[in-house]
GUKOL-539027 format. One record per residue (C-alpha): residue number from 1; residue in three letters; chain; x, y, z. Coordinates in steps of 0.25 Angstrom, whole numbers, padded with zeros to 4 digits. Layout:
[rec NUM,"ALA","A",[X,Y,Z]] ...
//
This chain:
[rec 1,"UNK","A",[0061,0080,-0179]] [rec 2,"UNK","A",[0049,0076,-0171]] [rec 3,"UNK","A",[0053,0069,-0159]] [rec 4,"UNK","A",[0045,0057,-0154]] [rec 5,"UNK","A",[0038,0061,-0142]] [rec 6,"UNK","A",[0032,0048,-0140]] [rec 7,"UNK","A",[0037,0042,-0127]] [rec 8,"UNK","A",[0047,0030,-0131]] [rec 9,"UNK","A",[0039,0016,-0131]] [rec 10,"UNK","A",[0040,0008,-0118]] [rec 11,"UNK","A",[0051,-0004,-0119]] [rec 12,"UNK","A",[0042,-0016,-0121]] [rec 13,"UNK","A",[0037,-0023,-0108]] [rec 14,"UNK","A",[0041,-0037,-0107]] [rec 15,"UNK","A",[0027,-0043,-0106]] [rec 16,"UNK","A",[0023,-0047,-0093]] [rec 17,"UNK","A",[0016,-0060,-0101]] [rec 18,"UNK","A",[0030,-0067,-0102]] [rec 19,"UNK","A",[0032,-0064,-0087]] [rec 20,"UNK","A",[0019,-0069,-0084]] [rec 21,"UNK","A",[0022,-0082,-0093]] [rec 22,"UNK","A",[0034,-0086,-0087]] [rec 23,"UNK","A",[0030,-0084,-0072]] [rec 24,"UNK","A",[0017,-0095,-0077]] [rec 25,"UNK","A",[0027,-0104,-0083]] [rec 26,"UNK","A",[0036,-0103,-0070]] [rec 27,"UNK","A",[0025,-0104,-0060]] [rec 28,"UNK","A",[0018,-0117,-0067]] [rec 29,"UNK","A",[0032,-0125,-0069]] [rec 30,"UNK","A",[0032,-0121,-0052]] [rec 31,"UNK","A",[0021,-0129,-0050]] [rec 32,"UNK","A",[0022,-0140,-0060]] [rec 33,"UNK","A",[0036,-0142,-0053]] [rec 34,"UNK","A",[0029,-0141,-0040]] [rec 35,"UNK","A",[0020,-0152,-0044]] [rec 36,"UNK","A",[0029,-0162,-0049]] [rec 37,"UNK","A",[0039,-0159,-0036]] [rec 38,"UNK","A",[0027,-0162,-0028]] [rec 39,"UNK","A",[0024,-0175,-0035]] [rec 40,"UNK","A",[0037,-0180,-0035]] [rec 41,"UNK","A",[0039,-0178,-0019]] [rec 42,"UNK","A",[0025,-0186,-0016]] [rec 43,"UNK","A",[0031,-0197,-0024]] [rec 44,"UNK","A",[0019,-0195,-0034]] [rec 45,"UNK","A",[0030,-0195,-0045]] [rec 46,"UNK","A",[0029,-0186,-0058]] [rec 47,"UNK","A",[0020,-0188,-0068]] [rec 48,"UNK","A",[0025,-0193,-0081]] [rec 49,"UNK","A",[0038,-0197,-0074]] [rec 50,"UNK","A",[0036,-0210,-0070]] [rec 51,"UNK","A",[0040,-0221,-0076]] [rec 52,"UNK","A",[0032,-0227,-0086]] [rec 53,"UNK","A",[0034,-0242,-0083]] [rec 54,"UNK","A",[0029,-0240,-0069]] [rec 55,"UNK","A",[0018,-0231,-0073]] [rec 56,"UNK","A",[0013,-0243,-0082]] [rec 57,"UNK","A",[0015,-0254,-0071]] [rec 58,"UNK","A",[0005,-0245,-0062]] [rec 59,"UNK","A",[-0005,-0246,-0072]] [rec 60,"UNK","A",[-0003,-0260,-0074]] [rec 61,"UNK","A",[-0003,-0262,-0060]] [rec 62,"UNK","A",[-0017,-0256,-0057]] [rec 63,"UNK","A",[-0024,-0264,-0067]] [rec 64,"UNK","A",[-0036,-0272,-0059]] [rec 65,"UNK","A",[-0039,-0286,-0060]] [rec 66,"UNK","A",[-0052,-0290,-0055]] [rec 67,"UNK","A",[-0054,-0304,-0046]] [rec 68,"UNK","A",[-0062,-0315,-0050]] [rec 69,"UNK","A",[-0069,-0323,-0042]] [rec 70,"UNK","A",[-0072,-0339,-0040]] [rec 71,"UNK","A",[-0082,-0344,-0031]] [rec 72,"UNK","A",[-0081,-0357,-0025]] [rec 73,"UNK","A",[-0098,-0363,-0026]] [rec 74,"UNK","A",[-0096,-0372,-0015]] [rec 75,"UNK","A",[-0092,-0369,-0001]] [rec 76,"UNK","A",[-0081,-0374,0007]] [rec 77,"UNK","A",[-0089,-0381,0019]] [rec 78,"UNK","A",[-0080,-0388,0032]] [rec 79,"UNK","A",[-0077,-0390,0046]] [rec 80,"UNK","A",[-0069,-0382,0054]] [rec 81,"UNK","A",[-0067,-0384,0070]] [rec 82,"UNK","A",[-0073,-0375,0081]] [rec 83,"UNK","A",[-0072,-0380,0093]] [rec 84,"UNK","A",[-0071,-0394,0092]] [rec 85,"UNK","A",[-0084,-0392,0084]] [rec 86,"UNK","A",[-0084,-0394,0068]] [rec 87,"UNK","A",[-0090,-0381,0063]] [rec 88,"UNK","A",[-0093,-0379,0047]] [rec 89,"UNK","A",[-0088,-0370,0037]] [rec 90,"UNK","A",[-0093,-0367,0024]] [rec 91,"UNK","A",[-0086,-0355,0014]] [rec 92,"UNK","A",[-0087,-0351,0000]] [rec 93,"UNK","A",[-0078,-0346,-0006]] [rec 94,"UNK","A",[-0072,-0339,-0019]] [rec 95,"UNK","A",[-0059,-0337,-0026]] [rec 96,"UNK","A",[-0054,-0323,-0031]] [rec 97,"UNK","A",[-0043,-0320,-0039]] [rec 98,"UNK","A",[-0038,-0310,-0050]] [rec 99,"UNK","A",[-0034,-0322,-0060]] [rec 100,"UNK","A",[-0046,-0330,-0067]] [rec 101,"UNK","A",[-0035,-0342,-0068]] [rec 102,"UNK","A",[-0034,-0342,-0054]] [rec 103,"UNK","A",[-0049,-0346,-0052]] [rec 104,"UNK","A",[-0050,-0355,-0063]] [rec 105,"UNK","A",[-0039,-0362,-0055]] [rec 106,"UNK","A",[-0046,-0361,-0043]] [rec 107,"UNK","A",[-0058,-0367,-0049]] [rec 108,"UNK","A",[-0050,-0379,-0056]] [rec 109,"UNK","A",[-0043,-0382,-0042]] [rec 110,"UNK","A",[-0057,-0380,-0032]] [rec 111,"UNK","A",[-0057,-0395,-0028]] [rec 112,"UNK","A",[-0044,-0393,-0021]] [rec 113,"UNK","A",[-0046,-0379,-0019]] [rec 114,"UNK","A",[-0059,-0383,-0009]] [rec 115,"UNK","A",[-0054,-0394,-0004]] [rec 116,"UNK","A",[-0042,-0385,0002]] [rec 117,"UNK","A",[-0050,-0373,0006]] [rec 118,"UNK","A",[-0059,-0383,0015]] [rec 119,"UNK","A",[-0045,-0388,0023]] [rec 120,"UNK","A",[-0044,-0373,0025]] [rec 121,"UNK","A",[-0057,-0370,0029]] [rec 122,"UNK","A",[-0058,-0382,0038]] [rec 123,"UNK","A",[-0046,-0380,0044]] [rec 124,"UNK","A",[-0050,-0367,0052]] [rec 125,"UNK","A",[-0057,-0366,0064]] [rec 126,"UNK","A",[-0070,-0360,0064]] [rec 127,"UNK","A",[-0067,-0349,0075]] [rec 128,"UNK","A",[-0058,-0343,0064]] [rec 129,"UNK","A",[-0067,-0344,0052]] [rec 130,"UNK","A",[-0076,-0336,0060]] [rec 131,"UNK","A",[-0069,-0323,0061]] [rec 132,"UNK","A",[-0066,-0314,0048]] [rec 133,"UNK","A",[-0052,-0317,0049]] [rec 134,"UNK","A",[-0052,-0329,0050]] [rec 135,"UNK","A",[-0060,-0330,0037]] [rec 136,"UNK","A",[-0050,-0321,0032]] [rec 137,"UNK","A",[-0038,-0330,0036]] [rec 138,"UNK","A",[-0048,-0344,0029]] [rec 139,"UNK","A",[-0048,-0334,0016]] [rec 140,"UNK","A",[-0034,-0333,0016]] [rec 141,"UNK","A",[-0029,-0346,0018]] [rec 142,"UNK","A",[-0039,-0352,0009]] [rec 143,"UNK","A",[-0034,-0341,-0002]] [rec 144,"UNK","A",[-0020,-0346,0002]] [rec 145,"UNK","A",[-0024,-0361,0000]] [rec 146,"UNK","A",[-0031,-0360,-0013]] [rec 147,"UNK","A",[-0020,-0353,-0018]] [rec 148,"UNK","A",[-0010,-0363,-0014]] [rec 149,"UNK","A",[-0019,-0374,-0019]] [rec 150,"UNK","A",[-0019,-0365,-0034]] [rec 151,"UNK","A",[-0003,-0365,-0031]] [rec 152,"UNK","A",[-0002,-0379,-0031]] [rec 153,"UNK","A",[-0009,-0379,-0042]] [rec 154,"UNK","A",[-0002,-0368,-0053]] [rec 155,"UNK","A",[-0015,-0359,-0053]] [rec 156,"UNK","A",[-0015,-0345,-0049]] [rec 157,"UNK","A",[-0019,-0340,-0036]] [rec 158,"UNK","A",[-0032,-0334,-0030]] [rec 159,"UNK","A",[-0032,-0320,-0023]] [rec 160,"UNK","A",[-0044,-0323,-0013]] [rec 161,"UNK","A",[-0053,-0333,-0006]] [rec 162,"UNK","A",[-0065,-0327,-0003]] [rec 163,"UNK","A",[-0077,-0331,0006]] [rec 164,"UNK","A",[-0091,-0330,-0001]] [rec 165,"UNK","A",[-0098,-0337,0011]] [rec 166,"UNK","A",[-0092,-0342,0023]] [rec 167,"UNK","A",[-0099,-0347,0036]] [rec 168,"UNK","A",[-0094,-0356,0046]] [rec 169,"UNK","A",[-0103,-0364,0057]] 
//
């Protein structure tokens, strides 16, 4: 019989592709996992896990509302004390707020609105109107009064009292 001289066939190497496979998949969940632990420590949270209410309310939250304005024609014009002297003051001025009602109120109520932002303004001394802060602090308290004065009435309140022209003599 002849005998097979051939040399016997190699077992079959496992293929280094499956090796090479596994270690990818191993290697990418490592930094995947890596990633998300990173995250998670700097408080950033993970992706996809929050809660969906919470999510919502952000996007709710961060919706922009413009101002609108009103603009008060005439100005404000009245004595304050320097001094023992009478020195004048004359402002105008404008109403912001986020809510058109609130203007509209503020229009409907101007007559007593001006008649209480003068007893403000006269009520200063006119060393004080003369320095940014206290213009700043006139601003605030005529915000304050105005919006006690909408208050009173049922209407809603401004955000700011602003100075369009302000000069005092």
């Amino acid at each position: 019989m002849a005998e097979n001289n051939a040399p016997p066939e190699a077992p079959a190497k496992k293929g280094k592709l499956k090796l090479i496979l596994m270690l990818t998949v191993v290697l990418v969940l490592a930094v995947g996992l890596s990633v998300l632990g990173t995250m998670w420590f700097l408080g950033g949270g993970i992706p996809g896990m929050g809660d969906a209410e919470q999510e919502d309310s952000e996007e709710q939250d961060e919706v922009f509302v413009p101002s609108t304005y009103t603009v008060l024609e005439k100005a404000l014009v009245t004595t304050v004390q320097a001094e023992g002297r009478q020195r004048y003051a004359q402002v105008y001025l404008a109403f912001e707020s986020q809510d058109p009602a609130a203007l509209a109120a503020a229009d409907r109520h101007m007559p007593l609105l001006r008649s209480q932002l003068i007893g403000v303004l006269g009520g200063r001394d006119f060393n004080e109107l003369q320095t940014p802060e206290g213009r700043k602090s006139l601003a605030n308290d005529m915000l304050t009064t105005v919006n006690s004065a909408l208050e009173q009435e049922g209407e809603p309140p401004l955000l700011a009292v602003l100075f369009r022209n302000f000069v005092v003599q």
